[in-house]
NUKE-368912 format. One record per residue (C-alpha): residue in one letter; x, y, z. Coordinates in Angstrom, 3 decimals. Layout:
+-----+----------+----------+----------+
| res |        x |        y |        z |
+-----+----------+----------+----------+
|   A |        X |        Y |        Z |
...
+-----+----------+----------+----------+
END
This chain:
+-----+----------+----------+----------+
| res |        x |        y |        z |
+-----+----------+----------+----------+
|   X |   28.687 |  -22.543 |   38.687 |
|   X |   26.578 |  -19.639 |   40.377 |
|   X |   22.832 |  -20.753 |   40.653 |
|   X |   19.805 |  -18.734 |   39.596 |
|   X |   19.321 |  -17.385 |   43.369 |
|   X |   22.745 |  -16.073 |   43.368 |
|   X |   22.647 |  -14.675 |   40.328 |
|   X |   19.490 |  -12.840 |   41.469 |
|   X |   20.700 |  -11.640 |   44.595 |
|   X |   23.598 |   -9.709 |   42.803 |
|   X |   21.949 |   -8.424 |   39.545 |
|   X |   19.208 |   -6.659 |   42.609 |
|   X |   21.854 |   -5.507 |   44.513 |
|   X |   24.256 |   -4.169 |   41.368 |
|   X |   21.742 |   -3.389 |   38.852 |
|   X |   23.538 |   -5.779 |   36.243 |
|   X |   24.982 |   -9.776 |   35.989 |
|   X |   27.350 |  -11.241 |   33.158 |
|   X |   26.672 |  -14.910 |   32.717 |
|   X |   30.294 |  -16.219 |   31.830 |
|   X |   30.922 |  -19.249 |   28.752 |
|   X |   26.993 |  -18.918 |   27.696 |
|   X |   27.291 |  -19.624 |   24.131 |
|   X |   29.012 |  -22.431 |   21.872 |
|   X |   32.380 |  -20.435 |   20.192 |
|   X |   31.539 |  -22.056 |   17.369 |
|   X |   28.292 |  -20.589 |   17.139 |
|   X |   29.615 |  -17.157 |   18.385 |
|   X |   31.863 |  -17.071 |   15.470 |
|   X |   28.729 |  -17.928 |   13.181 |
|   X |   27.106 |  -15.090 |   14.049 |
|   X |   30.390 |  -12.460 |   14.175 |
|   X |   30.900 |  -13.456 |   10.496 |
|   X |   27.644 |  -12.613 |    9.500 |
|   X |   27.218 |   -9.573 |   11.079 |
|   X |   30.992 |   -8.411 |   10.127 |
|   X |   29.175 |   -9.092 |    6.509 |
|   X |   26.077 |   -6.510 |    6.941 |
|   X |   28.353 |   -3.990 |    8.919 |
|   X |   31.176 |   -4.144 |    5.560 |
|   X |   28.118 |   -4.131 |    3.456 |
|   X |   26.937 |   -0.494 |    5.150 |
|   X |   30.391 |    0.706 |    4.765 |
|   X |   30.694 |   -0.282 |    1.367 |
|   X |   27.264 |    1.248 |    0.237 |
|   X |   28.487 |    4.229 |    2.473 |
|   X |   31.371 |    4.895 |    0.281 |
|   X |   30.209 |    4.124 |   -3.362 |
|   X |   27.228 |    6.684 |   -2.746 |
|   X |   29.518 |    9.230 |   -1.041 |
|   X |   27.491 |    9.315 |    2.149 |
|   X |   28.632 |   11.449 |    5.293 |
|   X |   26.036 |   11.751 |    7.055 |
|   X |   25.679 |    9.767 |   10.360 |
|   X |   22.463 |    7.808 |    9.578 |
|   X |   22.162 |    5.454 |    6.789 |
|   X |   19.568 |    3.092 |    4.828 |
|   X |   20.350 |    0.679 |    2.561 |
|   X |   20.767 |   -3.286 |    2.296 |
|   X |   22.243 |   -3.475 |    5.878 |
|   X |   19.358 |   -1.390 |    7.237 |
|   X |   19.472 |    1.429 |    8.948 |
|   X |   22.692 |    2.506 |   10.459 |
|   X |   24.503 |    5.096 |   12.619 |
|   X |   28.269 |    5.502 |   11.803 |
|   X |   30.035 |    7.754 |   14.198 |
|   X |   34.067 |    8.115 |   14.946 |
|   X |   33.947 |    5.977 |   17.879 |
|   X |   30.914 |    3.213 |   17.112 |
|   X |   29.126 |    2.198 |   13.908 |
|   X |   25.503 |    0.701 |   14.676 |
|   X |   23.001 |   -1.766 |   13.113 |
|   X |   19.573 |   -0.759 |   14.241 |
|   X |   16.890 |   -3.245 |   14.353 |
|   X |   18.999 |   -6.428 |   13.063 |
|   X |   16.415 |   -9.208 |   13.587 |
|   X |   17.017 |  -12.123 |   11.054 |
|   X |   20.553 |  -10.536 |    9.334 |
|   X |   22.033 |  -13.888 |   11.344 |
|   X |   20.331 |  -17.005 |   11.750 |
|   X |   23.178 |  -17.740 |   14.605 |
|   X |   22.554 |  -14.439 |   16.505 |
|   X |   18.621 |  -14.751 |   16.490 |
|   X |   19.130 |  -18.558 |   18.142 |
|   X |   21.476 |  -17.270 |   20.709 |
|   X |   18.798 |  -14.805 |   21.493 |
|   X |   16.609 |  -17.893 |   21.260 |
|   X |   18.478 |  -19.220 |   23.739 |
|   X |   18.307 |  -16.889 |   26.452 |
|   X |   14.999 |  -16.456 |   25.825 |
|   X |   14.893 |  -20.394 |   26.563 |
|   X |   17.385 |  -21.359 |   28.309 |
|   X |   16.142 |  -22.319 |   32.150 |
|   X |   19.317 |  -20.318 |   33.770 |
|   X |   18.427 |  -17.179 |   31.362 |
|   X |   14.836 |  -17.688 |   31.324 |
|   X |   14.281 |  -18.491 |   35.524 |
|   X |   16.687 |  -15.254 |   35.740 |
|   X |   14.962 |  -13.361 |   33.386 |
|   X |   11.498 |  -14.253 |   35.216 |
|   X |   13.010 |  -12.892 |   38.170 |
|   X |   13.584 |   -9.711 |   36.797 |
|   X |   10.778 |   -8.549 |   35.170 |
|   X |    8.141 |  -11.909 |   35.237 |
|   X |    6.765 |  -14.251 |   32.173 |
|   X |    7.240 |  -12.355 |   28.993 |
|   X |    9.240 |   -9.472 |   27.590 |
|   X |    8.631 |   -7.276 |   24.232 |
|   X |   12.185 |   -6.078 |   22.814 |
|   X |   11.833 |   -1.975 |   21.640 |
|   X |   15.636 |   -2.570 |   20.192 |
|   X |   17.752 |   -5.096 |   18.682 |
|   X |   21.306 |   -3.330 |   17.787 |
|   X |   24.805 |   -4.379 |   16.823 |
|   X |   27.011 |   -2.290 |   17.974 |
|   X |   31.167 |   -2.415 |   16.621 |
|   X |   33.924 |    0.135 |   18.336 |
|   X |   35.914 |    1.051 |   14.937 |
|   X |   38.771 |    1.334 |   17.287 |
|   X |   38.933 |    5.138 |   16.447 |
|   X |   40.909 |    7.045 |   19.487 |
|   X |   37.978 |    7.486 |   22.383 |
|   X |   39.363 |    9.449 |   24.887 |
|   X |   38.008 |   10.389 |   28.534 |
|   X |   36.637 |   13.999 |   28.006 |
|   X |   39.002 |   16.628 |   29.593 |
|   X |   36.873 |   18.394 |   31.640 |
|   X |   34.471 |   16.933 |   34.335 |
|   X |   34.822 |   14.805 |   37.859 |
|   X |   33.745 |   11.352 |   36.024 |
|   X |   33.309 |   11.844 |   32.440 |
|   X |   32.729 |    9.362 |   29.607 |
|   X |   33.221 |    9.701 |   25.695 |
|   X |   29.380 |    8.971 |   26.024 |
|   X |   28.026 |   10.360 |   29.641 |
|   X |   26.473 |    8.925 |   32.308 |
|   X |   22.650 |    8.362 |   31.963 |
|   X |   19.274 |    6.552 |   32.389 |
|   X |   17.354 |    4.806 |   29.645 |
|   X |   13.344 |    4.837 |   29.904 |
|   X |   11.960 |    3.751 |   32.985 |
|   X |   10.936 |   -0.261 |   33.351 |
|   X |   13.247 |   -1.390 |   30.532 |
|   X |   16.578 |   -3.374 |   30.823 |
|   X |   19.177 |   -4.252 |   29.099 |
|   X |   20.849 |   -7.767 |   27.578 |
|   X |   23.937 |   -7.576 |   25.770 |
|   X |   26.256 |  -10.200 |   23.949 |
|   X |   29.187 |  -10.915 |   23.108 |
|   X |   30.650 |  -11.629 |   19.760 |
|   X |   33.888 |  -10.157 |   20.711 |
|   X |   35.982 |  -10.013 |   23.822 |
|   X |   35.511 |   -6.195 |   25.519 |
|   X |   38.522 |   -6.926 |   28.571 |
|   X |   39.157 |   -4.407 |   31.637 |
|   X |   39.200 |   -0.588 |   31.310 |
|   X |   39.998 |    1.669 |   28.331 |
|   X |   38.102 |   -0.568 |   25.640 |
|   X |   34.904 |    0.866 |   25.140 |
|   X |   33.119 |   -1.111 |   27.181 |
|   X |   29.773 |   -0.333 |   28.491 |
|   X |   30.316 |    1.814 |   31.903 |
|   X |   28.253 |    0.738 |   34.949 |
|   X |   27.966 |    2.642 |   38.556 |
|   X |   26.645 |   -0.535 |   40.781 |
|   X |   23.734 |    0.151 |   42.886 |
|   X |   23.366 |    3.503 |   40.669 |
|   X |   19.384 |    2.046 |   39.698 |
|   X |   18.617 |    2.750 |   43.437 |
|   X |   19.798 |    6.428 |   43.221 |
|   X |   16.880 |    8.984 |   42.997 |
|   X |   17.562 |   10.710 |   39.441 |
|   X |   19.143 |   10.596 |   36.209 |
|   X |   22.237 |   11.932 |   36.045 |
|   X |   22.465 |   13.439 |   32.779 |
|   X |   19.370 |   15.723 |   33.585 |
|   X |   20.020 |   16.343 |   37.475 |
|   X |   23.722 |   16.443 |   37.603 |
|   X |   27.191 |   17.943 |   36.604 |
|   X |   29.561 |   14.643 |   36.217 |
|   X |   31.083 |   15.726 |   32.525 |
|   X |   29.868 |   16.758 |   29.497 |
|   X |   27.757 |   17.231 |   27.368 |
|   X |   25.657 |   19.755 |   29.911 |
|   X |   22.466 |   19.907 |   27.763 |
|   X |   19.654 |   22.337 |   28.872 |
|   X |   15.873 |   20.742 |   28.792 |
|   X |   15.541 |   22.973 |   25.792 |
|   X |   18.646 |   21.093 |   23.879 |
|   X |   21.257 |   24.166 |   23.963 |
|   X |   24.202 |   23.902 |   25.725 |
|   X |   24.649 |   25.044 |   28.989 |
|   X |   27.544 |   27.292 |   29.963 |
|   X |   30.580 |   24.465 |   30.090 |
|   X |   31.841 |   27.030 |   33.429 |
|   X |   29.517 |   24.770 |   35.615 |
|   X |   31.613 |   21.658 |   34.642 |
|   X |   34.242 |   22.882 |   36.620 |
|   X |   32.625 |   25.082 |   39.229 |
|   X |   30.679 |   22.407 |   40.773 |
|   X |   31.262 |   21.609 |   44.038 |
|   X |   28.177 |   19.222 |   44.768 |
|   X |   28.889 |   17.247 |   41.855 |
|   X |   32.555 |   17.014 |   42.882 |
|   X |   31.766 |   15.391 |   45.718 |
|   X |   29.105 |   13.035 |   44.096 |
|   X |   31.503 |   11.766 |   41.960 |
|   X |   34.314 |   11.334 |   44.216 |
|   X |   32.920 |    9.616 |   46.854 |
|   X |   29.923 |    7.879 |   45.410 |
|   X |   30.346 |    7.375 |   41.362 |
|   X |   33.809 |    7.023 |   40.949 |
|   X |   34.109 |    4.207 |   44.009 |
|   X |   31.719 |    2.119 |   42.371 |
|   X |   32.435 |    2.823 |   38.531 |
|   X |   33.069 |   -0.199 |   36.648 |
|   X |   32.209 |   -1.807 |   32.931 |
|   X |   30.305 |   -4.631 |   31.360 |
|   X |   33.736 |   -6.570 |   30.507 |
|   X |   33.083 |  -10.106 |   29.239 |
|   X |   34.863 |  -12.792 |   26.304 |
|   X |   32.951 |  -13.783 |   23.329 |
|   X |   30.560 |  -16.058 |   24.532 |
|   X |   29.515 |  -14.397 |   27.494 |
|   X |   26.132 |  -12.290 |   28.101 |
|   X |   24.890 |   -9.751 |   30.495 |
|   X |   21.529 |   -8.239 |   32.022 |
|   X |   21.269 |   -4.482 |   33.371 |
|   X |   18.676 |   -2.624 |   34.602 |
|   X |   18.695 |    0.654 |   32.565 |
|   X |   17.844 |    2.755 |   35.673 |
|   X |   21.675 |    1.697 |   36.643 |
|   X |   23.273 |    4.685 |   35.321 |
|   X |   25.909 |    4.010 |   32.540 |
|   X |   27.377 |    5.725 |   29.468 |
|   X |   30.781 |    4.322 |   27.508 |
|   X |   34.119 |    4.202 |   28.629 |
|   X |   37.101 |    5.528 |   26.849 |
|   X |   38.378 |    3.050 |   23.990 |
|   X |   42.454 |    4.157 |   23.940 |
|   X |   43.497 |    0.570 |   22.540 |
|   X |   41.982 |    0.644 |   19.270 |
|   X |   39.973 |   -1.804 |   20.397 |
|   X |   36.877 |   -3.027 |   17.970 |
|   X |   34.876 |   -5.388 |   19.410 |
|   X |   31.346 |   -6.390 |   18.296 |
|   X |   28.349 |   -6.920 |   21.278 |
|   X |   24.817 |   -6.998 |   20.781 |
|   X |   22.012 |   -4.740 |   22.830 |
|   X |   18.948 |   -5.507 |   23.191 |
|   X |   16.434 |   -3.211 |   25.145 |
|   X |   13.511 |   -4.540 |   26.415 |
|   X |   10.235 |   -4.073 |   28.753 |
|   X |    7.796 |   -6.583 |   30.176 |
|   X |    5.307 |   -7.145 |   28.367 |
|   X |    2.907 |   -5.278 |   31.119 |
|   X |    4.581 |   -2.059 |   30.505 |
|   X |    3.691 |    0.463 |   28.005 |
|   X |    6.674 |    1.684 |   25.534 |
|   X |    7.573 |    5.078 |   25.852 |
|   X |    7.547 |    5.892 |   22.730 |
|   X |    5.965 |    4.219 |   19.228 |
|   X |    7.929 |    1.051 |   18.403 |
|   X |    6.860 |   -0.960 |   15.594 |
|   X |    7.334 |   -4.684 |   15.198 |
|   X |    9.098 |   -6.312 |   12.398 |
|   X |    7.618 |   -6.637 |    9.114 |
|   X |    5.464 |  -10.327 |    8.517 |
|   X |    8.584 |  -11.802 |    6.305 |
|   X |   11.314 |  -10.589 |    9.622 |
|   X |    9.092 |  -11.944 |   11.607 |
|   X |    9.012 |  -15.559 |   10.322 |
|   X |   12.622 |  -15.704 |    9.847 |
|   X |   13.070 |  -15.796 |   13.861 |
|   X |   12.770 |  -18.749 |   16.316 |
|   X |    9.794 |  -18.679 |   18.116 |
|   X |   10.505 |  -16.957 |   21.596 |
|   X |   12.146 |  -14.143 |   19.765 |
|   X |    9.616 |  -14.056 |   17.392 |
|   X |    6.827 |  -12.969 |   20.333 |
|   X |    9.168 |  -10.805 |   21.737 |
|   X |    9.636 |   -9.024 |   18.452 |
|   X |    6.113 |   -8.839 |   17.334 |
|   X |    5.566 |   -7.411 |   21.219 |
|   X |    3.216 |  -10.547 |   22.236 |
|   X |    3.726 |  -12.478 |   25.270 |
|   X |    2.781 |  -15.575 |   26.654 |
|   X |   -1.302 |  -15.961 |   26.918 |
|   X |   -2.796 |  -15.960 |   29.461 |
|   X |   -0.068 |  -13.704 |   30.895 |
|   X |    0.282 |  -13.665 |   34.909 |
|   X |    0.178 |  -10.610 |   36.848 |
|   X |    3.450 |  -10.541 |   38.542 |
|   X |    4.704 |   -7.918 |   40.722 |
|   X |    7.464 |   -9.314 |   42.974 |
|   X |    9.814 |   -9.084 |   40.459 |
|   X |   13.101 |   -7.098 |   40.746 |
|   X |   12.338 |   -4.684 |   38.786 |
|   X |    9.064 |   -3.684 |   40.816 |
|   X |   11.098 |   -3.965 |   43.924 |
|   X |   13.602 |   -1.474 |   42.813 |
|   X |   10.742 |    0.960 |   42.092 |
|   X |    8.979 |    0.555 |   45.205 |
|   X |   12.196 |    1.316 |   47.193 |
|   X |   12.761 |    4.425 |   44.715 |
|   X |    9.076 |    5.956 |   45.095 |
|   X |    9.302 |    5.695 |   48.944 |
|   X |   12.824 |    7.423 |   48.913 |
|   X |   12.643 |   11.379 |   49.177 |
|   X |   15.471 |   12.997 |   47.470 |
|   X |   17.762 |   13.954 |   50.338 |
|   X |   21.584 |   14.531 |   51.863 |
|   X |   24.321 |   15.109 |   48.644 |
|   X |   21.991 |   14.225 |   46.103 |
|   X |   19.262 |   16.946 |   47.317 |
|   X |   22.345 |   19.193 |   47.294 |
|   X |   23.704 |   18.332 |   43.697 |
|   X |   19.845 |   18.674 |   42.013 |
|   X |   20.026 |   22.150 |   43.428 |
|   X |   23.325 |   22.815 |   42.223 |
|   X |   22.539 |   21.701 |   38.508 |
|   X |   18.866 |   23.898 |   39.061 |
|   X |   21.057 |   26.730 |   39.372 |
|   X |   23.518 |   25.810 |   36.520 |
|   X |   20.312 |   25.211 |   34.507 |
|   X |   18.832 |   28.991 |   35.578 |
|   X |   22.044 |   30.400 |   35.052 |
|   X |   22.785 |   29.315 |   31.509 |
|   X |   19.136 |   29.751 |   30.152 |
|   X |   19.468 |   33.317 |   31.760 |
|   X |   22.778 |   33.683 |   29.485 |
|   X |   21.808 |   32.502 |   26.587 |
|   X |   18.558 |   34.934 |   26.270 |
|   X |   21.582 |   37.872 |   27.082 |
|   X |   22.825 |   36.552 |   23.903 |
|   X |   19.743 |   37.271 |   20.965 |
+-----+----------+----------+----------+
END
């Protein structure tokens, strides 16, 4: 079995590690029954009201139903079984000692998802060099990921989440700096002119010598578990199996980082429902006192990325997406 060192050395290096045969299948199972139970309940409510939009509230919670993917947002206590496996990694000293490594003593989650591919066609988008159903990006600065299992996702073409290793070392975000596949969104939120996805030379290259070599996915059995680095950039494969796995995704900051954004806690009565390491990451508490840590992974990676000028192709493909940007802003203003 890989030890806690190893482990560390490759989620640094690759911006993401899946810890293989982590949970009891019996307990897995647990947990996929229950949550198949809220996610039937959503559709059900869904249907007798004659919803259509997207989001939804009701008994299940809030929920996002799309072609590809329908969401549980904020699922803490709908499963006794999946709030003690996320006990347990919380716990556990492999997870935990790992976990410390990453970002020190003491996280505060900002999400808690389920997320089930209904196996709806997902194709790879037509147009672009490396193009996902859902494109490459960043998530905020300082948080990671941990995602589980309660499903098998196996090799390529079944939705799986896509992962460029080594990508959290790279100097921007690709969905705001570069021209890999749609959607191109402007700053504003209009569409830029889709032209540039083809007529992209810089971005060509990018993608064929430097995201396409090291694409891969977050492929695991039920059971399994993985940490990412958000600043890894990743997006969705294409699902064309009819695949419908279930994973969780959890987001997550250390507790000495600010949110970017508001995120309140669970209500009292969630609250008390969870085992007690998820229930101070949930209500955003950490241990007391707390440590000041700052060799961590996550403090390393930034250190190497604030002393590391934007330069060679990816100097080149910022200034090609500048001028896409100009371009298209330009063009729409023709328009009124």
């Amino acid at each position: 079995m890989i030890d806690i060192d190893q482990a560390a050395l490759a989620l640094e290096k690759d911006g993401f590690f899946v810890c293989r045969n982590f949970f009891p299948q019996a307990q897995v199972e647990s947990a996929r029954l229950q949550i198949e139970a809220w996610l039937k309940t959503d559709l059900e409510e869904r249907k007798a009201s004659k919803h259509t939009e997207a989001w939804h509230e009701g008994n299940a919670g809030t929920s996002i139903l799309t072609a590809p993917t329908h969401l549980l947002l904020n699922a803490y206590g709908k499963s006794a079984a999946l709030d003690e496996m996320a006990e347990k990694i919380l716990t556990d000293p492999f997870s935990k000692g790992l976990l410390d490594r990453l970002v020190g003593d003491g996280i505060k989650l900002r999400g808690y998802n389920i997320q089930k591919m209904t196996g709806a066609p997902d194709p790879r988008p037509s147009i672009g060099v490396s193009a996902n159903p859902h494109e490459w990006h960043r998530d905020s600065l300082g948080e990671i990921g941990i995602a589980m299992f309660l499903e098998d996702v196996p090799g390529p073409g079944n939705g799986a989440t896509s992962l460029v290793a080594g990508s959290h070392y790279f100097p921007y975000c690709p969905r705001w700096h570069a021209l890999l596949g749609p959607p191109f969104i402007l700053k504003q939120g209009k569409r830029g002119l889709s032209w540039f996805l083809s007529n992209n030379i810089f971005s060509k290259i990018l993608g064929h010598t430097v995201v396409n070599p090291r694409a891969t996915g977050a492929y695991g059995n039920r059971g399994d578990f993985y940490f990412f680095i958000n600043d890894v950039w990743h997006g969705r494969e294409p699902n064309v199996h009819g695949r419908s796995g279930i994973k969780v995704m959890i987001g997550a900051f250390s507790v000495q980082d600010p949110f970017p954004d508001h995120v309140p806690p669970p209500s009292e009565d969630v609250l008390a429902k969870l085992p007690p390491r998820l229930r101070l990451a949930a209500a955003q508490m950490g241990p007391t006192p707390l440590p000041e840590i700052d060799d961590t992974i996550l403090r390393r990676v930034r250190r190497v990325r604030g002393k590391s000028p934007v330069t060679g192709l990816f100097k080149w493909v910022r200034a090609e997406r500048r001028l896409a940007d100009a371009v298209s802003t330009f063009a729409r203003k023709l328009k009124r």
